[in-house]
Each structure stands twice: as C-alpha cells, then as structure tokens.
C-alpha positions as CSV (number, residue, x, y, z in Angstrom):
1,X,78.0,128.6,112.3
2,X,79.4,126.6,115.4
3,X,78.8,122.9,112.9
4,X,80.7,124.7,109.4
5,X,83.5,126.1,112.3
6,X,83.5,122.3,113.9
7,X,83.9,121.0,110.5
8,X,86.7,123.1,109.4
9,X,88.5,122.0,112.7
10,X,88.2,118.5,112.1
11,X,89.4,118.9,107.9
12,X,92.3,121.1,109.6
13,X,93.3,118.5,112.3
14,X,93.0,115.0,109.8
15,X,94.4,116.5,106.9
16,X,98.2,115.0,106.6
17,X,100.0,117.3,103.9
18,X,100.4,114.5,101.3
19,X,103.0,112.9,103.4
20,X,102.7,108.9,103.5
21,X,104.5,108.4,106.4
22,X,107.6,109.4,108.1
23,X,110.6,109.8,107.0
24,X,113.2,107.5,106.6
25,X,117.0,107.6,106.0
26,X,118.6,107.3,102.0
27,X,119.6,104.1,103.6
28,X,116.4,103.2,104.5
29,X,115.3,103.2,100.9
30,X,117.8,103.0,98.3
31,X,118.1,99.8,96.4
32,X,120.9,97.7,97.3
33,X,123.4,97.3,94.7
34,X,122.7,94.0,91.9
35,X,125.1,91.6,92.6
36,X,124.1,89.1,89.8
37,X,125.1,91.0,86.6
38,X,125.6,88.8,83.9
39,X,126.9,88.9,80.1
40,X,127.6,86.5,77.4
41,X,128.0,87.6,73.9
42,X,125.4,86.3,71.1
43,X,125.7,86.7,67.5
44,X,127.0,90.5,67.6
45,X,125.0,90.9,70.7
46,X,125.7,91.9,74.4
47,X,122.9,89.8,76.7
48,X,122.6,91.2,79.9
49,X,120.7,89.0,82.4
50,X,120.1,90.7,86.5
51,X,117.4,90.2,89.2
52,X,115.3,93.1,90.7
53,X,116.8,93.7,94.1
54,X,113.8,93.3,96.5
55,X,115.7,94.9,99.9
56,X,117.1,98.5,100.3
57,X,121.1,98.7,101.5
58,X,120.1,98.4,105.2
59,X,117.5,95.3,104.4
60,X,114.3,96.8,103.8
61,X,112.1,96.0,101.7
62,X,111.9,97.9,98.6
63,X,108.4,98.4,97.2
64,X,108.8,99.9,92.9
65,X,111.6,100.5,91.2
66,X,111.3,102.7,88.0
67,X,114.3,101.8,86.3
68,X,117.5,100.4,85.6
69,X,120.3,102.3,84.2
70,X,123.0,100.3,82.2
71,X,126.2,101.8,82.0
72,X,129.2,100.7,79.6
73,X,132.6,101.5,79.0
74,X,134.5,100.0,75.7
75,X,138.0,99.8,75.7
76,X,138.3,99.4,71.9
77,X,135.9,102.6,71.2
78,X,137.9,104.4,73.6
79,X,136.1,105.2,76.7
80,X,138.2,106.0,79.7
81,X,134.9,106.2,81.9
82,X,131.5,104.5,82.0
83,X,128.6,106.5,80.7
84,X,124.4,105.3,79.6
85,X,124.2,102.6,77.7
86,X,120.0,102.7,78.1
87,X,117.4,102.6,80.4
88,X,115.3,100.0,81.1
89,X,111.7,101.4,82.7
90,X,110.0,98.7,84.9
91,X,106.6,99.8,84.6
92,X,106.0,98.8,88.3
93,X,104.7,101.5,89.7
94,X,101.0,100.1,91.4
95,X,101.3,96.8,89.8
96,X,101.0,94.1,92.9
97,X,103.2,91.4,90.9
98,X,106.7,92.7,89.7
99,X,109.2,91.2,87.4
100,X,111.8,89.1,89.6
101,X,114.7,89.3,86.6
102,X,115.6,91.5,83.4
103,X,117.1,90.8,80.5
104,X,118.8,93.5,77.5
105,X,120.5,93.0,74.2
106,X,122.4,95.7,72.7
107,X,124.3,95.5,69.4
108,X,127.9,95.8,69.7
109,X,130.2,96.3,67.0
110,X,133.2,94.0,67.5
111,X,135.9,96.7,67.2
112,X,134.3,98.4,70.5
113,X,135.0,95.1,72.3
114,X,136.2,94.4,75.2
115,X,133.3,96.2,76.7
116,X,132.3,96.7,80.6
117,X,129.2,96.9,81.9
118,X,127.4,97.9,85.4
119,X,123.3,98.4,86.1
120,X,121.9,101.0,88.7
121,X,118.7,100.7,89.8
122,X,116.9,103.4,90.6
123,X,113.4,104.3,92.5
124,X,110.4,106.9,91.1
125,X,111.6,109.0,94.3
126,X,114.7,109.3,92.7
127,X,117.2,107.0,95.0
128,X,119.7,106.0,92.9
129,X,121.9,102.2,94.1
130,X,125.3,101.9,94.2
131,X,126.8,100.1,90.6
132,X,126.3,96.3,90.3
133,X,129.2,94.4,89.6
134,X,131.0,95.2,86.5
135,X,131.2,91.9,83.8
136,X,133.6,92.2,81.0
137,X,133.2,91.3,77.3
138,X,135.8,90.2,74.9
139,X,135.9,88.1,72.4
C-alpha cells in the first residue's frame, strides 16, 4: 500500500502536462520575414527563388517550418489585394537536415501580368512571419 501510494506520488510529481518547455513570447518564435524573394519570368513561367529563414524576429533560432505561403496579386487579372497563390509544405518536421532555399514555378498567363508576389512562412504551431518583400513581374 505505502510502495503503490509512493509510486503514484512520484508519477504525480515528474509528470510535465506535455509541455516542452516554457513559454516564450510570439516574438520569440515567429519566423522573421524572407528578405531574398526573387522572380524572373521563364517561358510563360513565374520562378520564385527564397531561403528558409533560420532565426525568429527577435534572433532566435527557429527549429521547423511547415510551410510557405505564396501570395500574388495581378494587376492585369484585376486583383486589388494579394490572396494564395500555393503552399509549399517543407516536410521538416523531425528531419535533422533542412532545405536552406526553395524554388516554385507557377504558370502565368501573359494577360494577368504584371504580377506581385510575397512568401510567408509559417511554423506547425501556427506562427505566421510577416510578408517577404514583394518582386514585381512584367513583361
């Protein structure tokens, strides 16, 4: 009686609640925005190019990111705003090398163009950056 009552003590006092560790500020963990965005335009193609952002907006490291959202706006189809293009999944989650750099194609027709683009990246917590930089397509 006194060993099962000794036992469910010790379970009681070393169990942690699933937490992994204290908590830390949005800040703290957020992806900082992509700062590298790039486009060029290939045979009726958009080409995006970025790298993974590695630190958090106050310079943490960030550990997985589970995807990137591209967002467009084309003048020439009409858009006033930007809105999902895609989403790229990184596939990271409890792999120990990740992808330093991404690339997309997209199909654009030419009578869309010019067309904006911006990338969010965003974390399987659901932290959600700030928008790259925006690049511009015309042609």
């Amino acid at each position: 009686m006194l060993l099962s009552a000794l036992l469910a003590l010790f379970f009681f006092f070393t169990s942690s609640c699933a937490r992994r560790g204290p908590l830390r500020a949005p800040e703290d963990v957020r992806p900082a925005p992509i700062d590298d965005l790039a486009a060029r335009w290939i045979d009726g193609q958009v080409e995006l190019h970025w790298s993974r952002p590695n630190r958090s907006e106050t310079g943490r490291r960030v550990d997985e990111i589970a995807e990137f959202i591209i967002e467009h706006q084309c003048i020439g189809r009409g858009d006033s705003d930007f809105s999902v293009a895609a989403t790229v999944a990184t596939g990271e989650r409890g792999r120990f090398r990740r992808v330093r750099s991404y690339r997309y194609r997209r199909d654009v027709p030419e009578e869309w163009l010019p067309c904006r683009y911006r990338v969010v990246s965003k974390t399987y917590d659901g932290y959600v950056s700030e928008p790259s930089n925006t690049v511009e397509i015309t042609r």
